[in-house]
C-alpha positions in Angstrom: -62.9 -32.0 170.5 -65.5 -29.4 171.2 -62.4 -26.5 170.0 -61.9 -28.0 167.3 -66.0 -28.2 166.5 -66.0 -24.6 167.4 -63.3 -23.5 165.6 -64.9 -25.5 162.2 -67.9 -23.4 163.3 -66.7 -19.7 163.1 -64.3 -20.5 159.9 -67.7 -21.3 158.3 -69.2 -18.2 159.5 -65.9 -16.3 158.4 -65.7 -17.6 155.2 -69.5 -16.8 154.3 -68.5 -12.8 155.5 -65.7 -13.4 153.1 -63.2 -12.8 155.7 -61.3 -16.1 155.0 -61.1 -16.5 151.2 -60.3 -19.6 149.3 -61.5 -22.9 148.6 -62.4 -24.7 153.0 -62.5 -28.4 153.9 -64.1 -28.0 157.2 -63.6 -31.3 160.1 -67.1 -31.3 161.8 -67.8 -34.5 163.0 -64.4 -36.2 162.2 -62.8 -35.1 165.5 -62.6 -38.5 167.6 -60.0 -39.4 164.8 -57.6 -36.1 165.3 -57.5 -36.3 169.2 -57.4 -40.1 169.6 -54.3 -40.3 167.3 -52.5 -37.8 168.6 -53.1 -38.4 172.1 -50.9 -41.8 170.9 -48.1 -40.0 170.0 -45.1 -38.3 171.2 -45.2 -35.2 169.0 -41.8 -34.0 170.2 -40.3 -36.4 167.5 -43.4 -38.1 165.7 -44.8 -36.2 162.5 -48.8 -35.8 160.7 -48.9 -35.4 157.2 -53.1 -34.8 156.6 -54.7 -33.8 153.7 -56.5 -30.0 152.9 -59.0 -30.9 156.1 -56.6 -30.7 158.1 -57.5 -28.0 161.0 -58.8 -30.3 163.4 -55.0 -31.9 162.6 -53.3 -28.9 163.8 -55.3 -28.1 166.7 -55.7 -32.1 167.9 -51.5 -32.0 167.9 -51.3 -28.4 170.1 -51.6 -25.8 167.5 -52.3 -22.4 169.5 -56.1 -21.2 168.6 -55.1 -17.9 168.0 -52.4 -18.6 165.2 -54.7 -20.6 163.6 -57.4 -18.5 163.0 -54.7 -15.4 162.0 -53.3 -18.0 159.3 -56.7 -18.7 157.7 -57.5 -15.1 158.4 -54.0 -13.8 155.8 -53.0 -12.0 159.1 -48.9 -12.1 160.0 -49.6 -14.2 163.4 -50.9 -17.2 161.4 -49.0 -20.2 161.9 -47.6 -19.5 158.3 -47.3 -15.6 158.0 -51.2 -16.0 156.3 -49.7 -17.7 153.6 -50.7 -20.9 153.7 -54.4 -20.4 154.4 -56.8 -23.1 154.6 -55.4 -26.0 152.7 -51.9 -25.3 152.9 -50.8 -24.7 156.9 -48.4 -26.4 158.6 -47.5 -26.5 162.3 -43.8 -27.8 162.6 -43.6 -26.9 166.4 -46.3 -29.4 167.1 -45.2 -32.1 164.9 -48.0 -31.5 161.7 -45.9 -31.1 158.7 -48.3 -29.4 156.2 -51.4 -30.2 154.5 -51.6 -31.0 151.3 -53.7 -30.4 148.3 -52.6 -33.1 145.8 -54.9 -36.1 146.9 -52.7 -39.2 148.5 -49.6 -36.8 148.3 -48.8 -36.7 152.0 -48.3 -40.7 151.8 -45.1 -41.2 149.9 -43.5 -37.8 152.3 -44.5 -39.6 155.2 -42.6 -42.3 154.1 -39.7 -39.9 153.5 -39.6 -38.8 156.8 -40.1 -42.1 158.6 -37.0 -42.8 156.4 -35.1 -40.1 157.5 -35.8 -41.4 161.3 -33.9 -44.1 160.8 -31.0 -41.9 159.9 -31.5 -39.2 162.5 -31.7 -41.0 165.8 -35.6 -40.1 166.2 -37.1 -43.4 166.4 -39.7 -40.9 164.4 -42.9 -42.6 163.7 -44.8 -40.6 161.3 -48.6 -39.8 159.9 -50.1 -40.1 156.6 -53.7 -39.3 157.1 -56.1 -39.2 154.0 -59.9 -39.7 152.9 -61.4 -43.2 151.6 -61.0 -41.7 147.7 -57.3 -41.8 148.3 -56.5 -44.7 148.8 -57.1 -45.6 145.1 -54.0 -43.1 144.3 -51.0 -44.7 142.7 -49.2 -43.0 145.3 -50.4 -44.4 148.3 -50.0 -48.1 147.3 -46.7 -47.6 146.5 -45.4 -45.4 149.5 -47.3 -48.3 151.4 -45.3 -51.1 149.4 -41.8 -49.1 150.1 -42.6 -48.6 153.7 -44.0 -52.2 153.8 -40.5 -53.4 152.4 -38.0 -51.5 154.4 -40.1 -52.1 157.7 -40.7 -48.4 158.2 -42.9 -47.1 160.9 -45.3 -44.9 159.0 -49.1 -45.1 160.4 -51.4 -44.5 157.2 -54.5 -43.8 158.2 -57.9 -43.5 156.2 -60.8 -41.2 157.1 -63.4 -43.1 156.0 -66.4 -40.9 156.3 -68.1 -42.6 153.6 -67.8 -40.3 150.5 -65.1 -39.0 148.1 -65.3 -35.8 147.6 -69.0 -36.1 146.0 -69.2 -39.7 145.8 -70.1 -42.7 147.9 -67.2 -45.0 148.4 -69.8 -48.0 147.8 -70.0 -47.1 144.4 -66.0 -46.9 143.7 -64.8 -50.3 144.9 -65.7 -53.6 145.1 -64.2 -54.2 148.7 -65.4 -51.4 151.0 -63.4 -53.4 153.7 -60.4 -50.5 152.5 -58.0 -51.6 155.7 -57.7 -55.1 153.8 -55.7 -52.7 150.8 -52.3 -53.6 152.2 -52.8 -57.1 152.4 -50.8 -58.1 149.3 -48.0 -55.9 149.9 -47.5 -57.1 153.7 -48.9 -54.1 155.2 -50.9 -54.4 158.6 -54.7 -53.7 158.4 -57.2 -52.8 161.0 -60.7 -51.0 161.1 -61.6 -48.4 164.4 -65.0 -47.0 165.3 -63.6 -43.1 164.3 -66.4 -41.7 166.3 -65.4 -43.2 169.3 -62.2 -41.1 170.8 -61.3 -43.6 172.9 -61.7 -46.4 170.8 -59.6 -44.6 168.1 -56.4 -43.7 171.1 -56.4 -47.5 171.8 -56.3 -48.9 168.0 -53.6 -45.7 167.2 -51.3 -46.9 170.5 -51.3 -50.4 169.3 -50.3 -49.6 165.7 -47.9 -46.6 167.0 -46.4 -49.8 168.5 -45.8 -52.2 166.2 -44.4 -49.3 163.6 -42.0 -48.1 166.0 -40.6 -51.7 167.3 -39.7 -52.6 163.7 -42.7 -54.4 162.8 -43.3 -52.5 159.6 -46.4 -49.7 158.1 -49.9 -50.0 159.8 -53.2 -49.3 157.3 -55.9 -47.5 160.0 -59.1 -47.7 159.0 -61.2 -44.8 160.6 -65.1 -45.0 160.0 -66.7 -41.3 160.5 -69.1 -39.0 158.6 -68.7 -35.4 158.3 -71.8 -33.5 159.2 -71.0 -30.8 156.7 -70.2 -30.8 152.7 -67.5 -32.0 151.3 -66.3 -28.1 150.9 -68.3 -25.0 152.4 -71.0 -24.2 149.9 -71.7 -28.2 148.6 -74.9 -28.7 148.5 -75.0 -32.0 149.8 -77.7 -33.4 146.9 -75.8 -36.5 147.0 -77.3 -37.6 150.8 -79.9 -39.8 151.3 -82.7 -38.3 152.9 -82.0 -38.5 156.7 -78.5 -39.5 156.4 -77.6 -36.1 158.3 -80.1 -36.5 160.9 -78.6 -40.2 161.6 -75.0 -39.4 161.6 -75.5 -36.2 164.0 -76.6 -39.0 166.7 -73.7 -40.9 166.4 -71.0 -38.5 166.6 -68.3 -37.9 168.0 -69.4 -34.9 171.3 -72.3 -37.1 171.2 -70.5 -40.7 171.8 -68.1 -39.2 174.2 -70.5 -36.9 176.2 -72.9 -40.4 176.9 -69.8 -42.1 177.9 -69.2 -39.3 180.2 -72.3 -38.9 181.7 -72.5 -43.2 182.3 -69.2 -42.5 184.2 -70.5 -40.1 186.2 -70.3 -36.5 184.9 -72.7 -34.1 185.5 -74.7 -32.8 183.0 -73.3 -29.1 184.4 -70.3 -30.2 184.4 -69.9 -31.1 180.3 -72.0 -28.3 180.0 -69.5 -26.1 181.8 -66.2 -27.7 179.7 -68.2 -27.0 176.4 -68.9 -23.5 176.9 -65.1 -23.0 178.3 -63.9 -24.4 175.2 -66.6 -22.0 173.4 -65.2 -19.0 174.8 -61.6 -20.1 174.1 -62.5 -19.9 170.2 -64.8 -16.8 170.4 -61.6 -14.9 171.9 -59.4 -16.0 170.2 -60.9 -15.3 166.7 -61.5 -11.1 167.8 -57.8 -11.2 168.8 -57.4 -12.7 165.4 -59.5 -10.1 163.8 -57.8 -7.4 165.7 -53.9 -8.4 164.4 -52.4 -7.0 161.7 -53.2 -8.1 157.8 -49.9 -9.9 156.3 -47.8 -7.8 154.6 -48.2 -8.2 150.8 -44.7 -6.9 150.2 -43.2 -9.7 151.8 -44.9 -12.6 149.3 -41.7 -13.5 148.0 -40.0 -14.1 151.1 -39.0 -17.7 152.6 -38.9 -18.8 149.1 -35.9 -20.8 147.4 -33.9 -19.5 144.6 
Protein backbone atom coordinates (compact mmCIF):
# COMPACT_ATOMS: atom_id res chain seq x y z
CA UNK A 1 0.00 0.00 0.00
CA UNK A 2 2.54 2.60 0.82
CA UNK A 3 4.27 1.69 -3.07
CA UNK A 4 1.52 2.12 -4.52
CA UNK A 5 0.90 5.77 -2.53
CA UNK A 6 4.35 6.56 -3.51
CA UNK A 7 4.28 5.62 -6.78
CA UNK A 8 0.71 7.90 -7.16
CA UNK A 9 3.02 10.50 -5.60
CA UNK A 10 5.98 10.86 -8.08
CA UNK A 11 3.58 10.24 -11.36
CA UNK A 12 1.99 13.44 -9.97
CA UNK A 13 5.20 15.14 -9.67
CA UNK A 14 6.17 13.75 -13.26
CA UNK A 15 3.36 14.70 -14.88
CA UNK A 16 3.41 18.48 -13.55
CA UNK A 17 7.44 18.39 -15.12
CA UNK A 18 5.64 17.11 -18.16
CA UNK A 19 7.56 14.02 -18.19
CA UNK A 20 4.45 11.77 -18.35
CA UNK A 21 1.95 13.31 -20.78
CA UNK A 22 -1.67 12.60 -21.09
CA UNK A 23 -4.78 12.76 -19.40
CA UNK A 24 -3.80 10.80 -15.15
CA UNK A 25 -6.37 9.12 -12.83
CA UNK A 26 -4.19 8.92 -9.86
CA UNK A 27 -5.30 6.00 -6.75
CA UNK A 28 -4.32 7.92 -3.56
CA UNK A 29 -6.34 6.84 -0.87
CA UNK A 30 -8.10 3.89 -2.67
CA UNK A 31 -5.33 1.36 -1.95
CA UNK A 32 -6.98 -1.02 0.80
CA UNK A 33 -9.34 -2.00 -2.19
CA UNK A 34 -6.29 -3.05 -4.79
CA UNK A 35 -4.28 -5.10 -2.13
CA UNK A 36 -7.21 -6.70 -0.29
CA UNK A 37 -8.64 -8.13 -3.52
CA UNK A 38 -5.85 -9.35 -4.85
CA UNK A 39 -4.42 -10.78 -1.90
CA UNK A 40 -7.88 -13.15 -2.49
CA UNK A 41 -6.86 -14.25 -5.58
CA UNK A 42 -4.81 -16.76 -7.36
CA UNK A 43 -3.53 -14.47 -10.16
CA UNK A 44 -1.85 -17.43 -11.92
CA UNK A 45 -5.33 -18.10 -13.57
CA UNK A 46 -7.77 -15.27 -12.16
CA UNK A 47 -8.00 -11.89 -14.26
CA UNK A 48 -8.65 -7.73 -13.19
CA UNK A 49 -10.33 -5.75 -15.68
CA UNK A 50 -10.16 -1.96 -13.79
CA UNK A 51 -10.95 1.14 -15.23
CA UNK A 52 -8.27 4.29 -16.33
CA UNK A 53 -7.19 4.43 -12.34
CA UNK A 54 -5.92 1.58 -12.59
CA UNK A 55 -2.07 1.70 -11.32
CA UNK A 56 -2.55 0.78 -7.92
CA UNK A 57 -4.35 -2.36 -10.01
CA UNK A 58 -1.23 -3.30 -11.53
CA UNK A 59 1.13 -2.87 -8.83
CA UNK A 60 -1.54 -4.51 -6.03
CA UNK A 61 -1.43 -7.81 -8.56
CA UNK A 62 2.77 -7.84 -8.85
CA UNK A 63 3.46 -5.47 -11.53
CA UNK A 64 7.38 -4.77 -11.31
CA UNK A 65 7.88 -0.86 -10.16
CA UNK A 66 10.25 -0.24 -12.63
CA UNK A 67 8.08 -1.22 -15.81
CA UNK A 68 5.52 0.69 -14.53
CA UNK A 69 6.90 3.90 -14.32
CA UNK A 70 8.94 3.27 -17.94
CA UNK A 71 5.26 2.60 -19.44
CA UNK A 72 3.77 5.90 -18.11
CA UNK A 73 7.17 7.43 -18.86
CA UNK A 74 6.78 6.30 -23.17
CA UNK A 75 10.09 4.52 -22.45
CA UNK A 76 10.54 0.76 -24.29
CA UNK A 77 10.74 -1.13 -20.65
CA UNK A 78 7.11 -0.06 -19.85
CA UNK A 79 4.89 -2.88 -19.36
CA UNK A 80 3.45 -1.94 -22.84
CA UNK A 81 6.51 -0.79 -25.01
CA UNK A 82 5.24 3.08 -23.57
CA UNK A 83 2.31 2.66 -25.49
CA UNK A 84 -0.26 2.27 -23.38
CA UNK A 85 0.59 5.06 -20.97
CA UNK A 86 -1.59 6.00 -18.15
CA UNK A 87 -5.02 4.90 -18.97
CA UNK A 88 -4.34 2.21 -21.19
CA UNK A 89 -1.57 -0.46 -19.53
CA UNK A 90 -2.02 -3.81 -19.07
CA UNK A 91 -0.06 -6.38 -17.16
CA UNK A 92 -1.03 -9.94 -18.57
CA UNK A 93 1.87 -11.67 -16.59
CA UNK A 94 0.19 -10.73 -13.34
CA UNK A 95 -3.25 -11.42 -14.30
CA UNK A 96 -4.54 -7.32 -14.99
CA UNK A 97 -5.93 -7.44 -18.37
CA UNK A 98 -5.94 -3.72 -19.38
CA UNK A 99 -7.55 -0.70 -18.29
CA UNK A 100 -9.94 0.84 -19.93
CA UNK A 101 -11.14 4.18 -20.98
CA UNK A 102 -14.85 3.63 -22.03
CA UNK A 103 -16.64 3.93 -18.61
CA UNK A 104 -18.37 0.30 -17.44
CA UNK A 105 -16.44 -1.22 -20.54
CA UNK A 106 -14.30 -3.70 -18.51
CA UNK A 107 -17.69 -5.34 -17.21
CA UNK A 108 -19.21 -7.14 -20.21
CA UNK A 109 -15.01 -8.41 -21.06
CA UNK A 110 -14.86 -9.66 -17.69
CA UNK A 111 -17.74 -11.62 -18.40
CA UNK A 112 -16.07 -12.82 -21.61
CA UNK A 113 -13.32 -14.13 -19.92
CA UNK A 114 -15.10 -15.75 -17.00
CA UNK A 115 -16.91 -17.41 -20.01
CA UNK A 116 -14.04 -18.54 -21.65
CA UNK A 117 -13.00 -20.31 -18.14
CA UNK A 118 -15.50 -22.47 -18.34
CA UNK A 119 -14.12 -23.64 -21.68
CA UNK A 120 -10.42 -23.56 -20.86
CA UNK A 121 -10.13 -25.66 -17.72
CA UNK A 122 -9.10 -22.44 -15.58
CA UNK A 123 -11.71 -22.43 -13.07
CA UNK A 124 -10.84 -18.54 -13.94
CA UNK A 125 -12.60 -16.22 -11.76
CA UNK A 126 -12.32 -12.79 -13.09
CA UNK A 127 -12.36 -8.81 -12.04
CA UNK A 128 -14.48 -6.08 -13.26
CA UNK A 129 -13.59 -3.18 -11.15
CA UNK A 130 -15.22 0.34 -11.74
CA UNK A 131 -16.31 3.71 -9.98
CA UNK A 132 -19.92 4.37 -8.40
CA UNK A 133 -20.85 6.55 -11.86
CA UNK A 134 -20.55 3.20 -13.63
CA UNK A 135 -22.67 1.38 -12.48
CA UNK A 136 -25.47 3.39 -14.14
CA UNK A 137 -23.95 2.14 -17.70
CA UNK A 138 -26.17 -0.01 -19.76
CA UNK A 139 -23.31 -2.12 -19.93
CA UNK A 140 -22.80 -3.13 -16.60
CA UNK A 141 -26.34 -4.22 -15.86
CA UNK A 142 -26.37 -6.27 -18.57
CA UNK A 143 -22.87 -8.07 -18.39
CA UNK A 144 -24.20 -8.52 -14.67
CA UNK A 145 -27.68 -10.11 -15.88
CA UNK A 146 -25.59 -12.50 -18.50
CA UNK A 147 -23.21 -13.47 -15.81
CA UNK A 148 -26.07 -13.67 -13.34
CA UNK A 149 -27.84 -16.13 -15.78
CA UNK A 150 -25.19 -18.55 -16.79
CA UNK A 151 -23.86 -18.65 -13.09
CA UNK A 152 -20.49 -17.19 -14.13
CA UNK A 153 -17.94 -16.32 -11.55
CA UNK A 154 -17.18 -12.70 -12.32
CA UNK A 155 -16.56 -10.45 -9.05
CA UNK A 156 -17.87 -6.81 -10.08
CA UNK A 157 -16.65 -4.58 -7.82
CA UNK A 158 -17.54 -0.77 -7.31
CA UNK A 159 -15.16 1.82 -5.96
CA UNK A 160 -17.36 3.82 -4.28
CA UNK A 161 -15.34 6.81 -3.30
CA UNK A 162 -18.30 8.97 -3.26
CA UNK A 163 -18.12 11.03 -6.50
CA UNK A 164 -18.39 10.55 -10.34
CA UNK A 165 -16.00 12.05 -11.97
CA UNK A 166 -17.13 15.66 -10.66
CA UNK A 167 -20.27 14.69 -9.13
CA UNK A 168 -21.58 13.35 -5.77
CA UNK A 169 -23.16 10.03 -6.22
CA UNK A 170 -26.02 11.40 -3.70
CA UNK A 171 -27.16 13.55 -6.27
CA UNK A 172 -27.42 10.73 -9.19
CA UNK A 173 -29.54 8.00 -7.57
CA UNK A 174 -32.18 7.57 -5.44
CA UNK A 175 -30.62 4.34 -3.64
CA UNK A 176 -27.02 5.16 -2.67
CA UNK A 177 -27.13 1.53 -1.20
CA UNK A 178 -25.44 0.70 -5.00
CA UNK A 179 -24.55 -3.16 -3.95
CA UNK A 180 -28.46 -3.64 -3.77
CA UNK A 181 -28.19 -2.98 -8.01
CA UNK A 182 -28.14 -6.66 -8.79
CA UNK A 183 -30.89 -7.59 -6.73
CA UNK A 184 -33.55 -7.99 -9.53
CA UNK A 185 -31.34 -9.76 -11.75
CA UNK A 186 -30.21 -12.48 -9.05
CA UNK A 187 -26.89 -11.09 -8.59
CA UNK A 188 -25.24 -11.24 -4.99
CA UNK A 189 -24.76 -7.88 -3.21
CA UNK A 190 -22.55 -6.90 -0.31
CA UNK A 191 -20.99 -3.51 1.03
CA UNK A 192 -17.04 -3.58 2.55
CA UNK A 193 -15.30 -0.79 4.54
CA UNK A 194 -12.73 -0.13 1.28
CA UNK A 195 -10.35 1.60 3.69
CA UNK A 196 -9.98 -1.14 5.77
CA UNK A 197 -7.35 -3.76 3.88
CA UNK A 198 -8.26 -6.43 5.89
CA UNK A 199 -11.79 -5.97 5.94
CA UNK A 200 -11.78 -5.68 2.10
CA UNK A 201 -9.41 -9.41 1.80
CA UNK A 202 -12.08 -11.09 3.98
CA UNK A 203 -15.42 -9.72 2.03
CA UNK A 204 -13.22 -10.40 -1.55
CA UNK A 205 -12.39 -14.29 -0.24
CA UNK A 206 -15.87 -14.90 0.50
CA UNK A 207 -17.29 -13.63 -2.82
CA UNK A 208 -14.10 -15.16 -4.70
CA UNK A 209 -15.87 -18.25 -3.20
CA UNK A 210 -19.13 -18.29 -4.01
CA UNK A 211 -18.19 -17.22 -7.90
CA UNK A 212 -15.87 -19.94 -8.23
CA UNK A 213 -18.09 -22.91 -6.59
CA UNK A 214 -20.87 -22.16 -9.18
CA UNK A 215 -22.88 -19.88 -7.15
CA UNK A 216 -23.13 -17.16 -9.77
CA UNK A 217 -21.62 -13.00 -10.14
CA UNK A 218 -20.89 -11.14 -6.80
CA UNK A 219 -21.70 -7.05 -6.76
CA UNK A 220 -18.72 -5.64 -4.15
CA UNK A 221 -19.51 -2.58 -2.80
CA UNK A 222 -16.19 -0.72 -1.82
CA UNK A 223 -16.69 2.59 0.20
CA UNK A 224 -13.30 4.87 -0.19
CA UNK A 225 -12.53 8.48 -0.99
CA UNK A 226 -9.74 9.52 -3.08
CA UNK A 227 -7.55 12.22 -1.45
CA UNK A 228 -6.76 13.77 -4.84
CA UNK A 229 -9.03 15.10 -7.93
CA UNK A 230 -10.78 13.20 -9.98
CA UNK A 231 -7.76 13.77 -12.62
CA UNK A 232 -4.45 15.68 -11.86
CA UNK A 233 -5.13 19.34 -12.31
CA UNK A 234 -9.14 19.18 -10.94
CA UNK A 235 -9.64 21.59 -8.85
CA UNK A 236 -11.62 19.96 -6.48
CA UNK A 237 -14.43 23.12 -6.09
CA UNK A 238 -16.93 20.43 -5.75
CA UNK A 239 -15.66 19.39 -1.87
CA UNK A 240 -17.27 20.56 0.99
CA UNK A 241 -15.11 22.44 3.11
CA UNK A 242 -13.12 19.92 5.22
CA UNK A 243 -14.16 16.98 3.40
CA UNK A 244 -10.27 16.44 2.63
CA UNK A 245 -9.12 17.01 6.01
CA UNK A 246 -11.77 14.17 7.24
CA UNK A 247 -11.08 11.62 4.72
CA UNK A 248 -7.16 11.87 5.14
CA UNK A 249 -7.95 10.47 8.88
CA UNK A 250 -9.67 7.64 7.78
CA UNK A 251 -7.60 6.26 5.19
CA UNK A 252 -6.32 3.52 4.27
CA UNK A 253 -1.91 3.85 5.78
CA UNK A 254 -3.87 5.47 8.38
CA UNK A 255 -6.45 2.53 9.35
CA UNK A 256 -3.94 -0.05 8.84
CA UNK A 257 -0.85 1.64 10.57
CA UNK A 258 -3.36 2.03 14.02
CA UNK A 259 -4.25 -1.55 13.60
CA UNK A 260 -0.62 -2.25 13.49
CA UNK A 261 0.55 -0.42 16.19
CA UNK A 262 -2.65 -1.92 18.64
CA UNK A 263 -0.99 -5.31 17.59
CA UNK A 264 2.13 -4.42 18.59
CA UNK A 265 4.37 -2.79 16.02
CA UNK A 266 6.63 -0.25 16.78
CA UNK A 267 6.33 3.01 15.75
CA UNK A 268 10.15 2.42 14.16
CA UNK A 269 9.29 -0.41 12.86
CA UNK A 270 6.29 1.00 10.28
CA UNK A 271 8.41 3.81 10.11
CA UNK A 272 11.25 1.65 8.80
CA UNK A 273 8.74 -0.43 6.17
CA UNK A 274 7.42 3.05 4.84
CA UNK A 275 10.59 4.49 4.02
CA UNK A 276 11.81 0.94 2.40
CA UNK A 277 8.93 1.07 0.30
CA UNK A 278 9.86 4.92 -0.35
CA UNK A 279 13.12 4.11 -1.62
CA UNK A 280 11.83 1.20 -3.71
CA UNK A 281 9.83 3.91 -5.88
CA UNK A 282 12.44 6.71 -5.75
CA UNK A 283 14.86 4.06 -7.51
CA UNK A 284 13.08 2.76 -9.53
CA UNK A 285 11.68 5.89 -11.24
CA UNK A 286 15.72 7.27 -12.03
CA UNK A 287 16.23 3.73 -13.52
CA UNK A 288 13.08 4.58 -15.34
CA UNK A 289 14.37 7.98 -16.31
CA UNK A 290 17.65 6.67 -17.29
CA UNK A 291 16.08 3.83 -20.03
CA UNK A 292 15.76 4.42 -23.36
CA UNK A 293 12.62 6.59 -24.99
CA UNK A 294 10.32 4.13 -27.13
CA UNK A 295 11.02 3.96 -30.46
CA UNK A 296 8.60 6.01 -32.51
CA UNK A 297 9.38 3.99 -35.59
CA UNK A 298 7.91 1.03 -34.23
CA UNK A 299 4.12 2.63 -33.53
CA UNK A 300 2.64 0.44 -35.96
CA UNK A 301 3.92 -2.69 -34.58
CA UNK A 302 1.76 -5.40 -32.60
CA UNK A 303 -1.10 -4.12 -34.50
CA UNK A 304 -3.75 -6.33 -36.49
CA UNK A 305 -4.20 -6.08 -40.14
Amino acid sequence: MFRIRFFEDEIANLRRDSLVVGSVHLCSGQEAIYVGACAALDLSRDAVFPTYRGHGWALACGAPLDAMFAELLGREAGTNGGRGGSAYLSTPDQGMFGENSIVGAGAPIATGAALAGRYDGSDRVTVAAFGDGAINQGSVTEAMNFAAYLRLPVVFLIENNLYSELTPTAAMVANDRLYTRGNAIGVKGVRVDGNDVDAVADTMSEAVLHARSGKGPVLLEAMTQRLVGHYIGDAEQYRAPGERERAAAVEPLVRLSQKLRAHGVTTDELASIEEAARQDVLAARERALASPVADPSTVLEHLYA
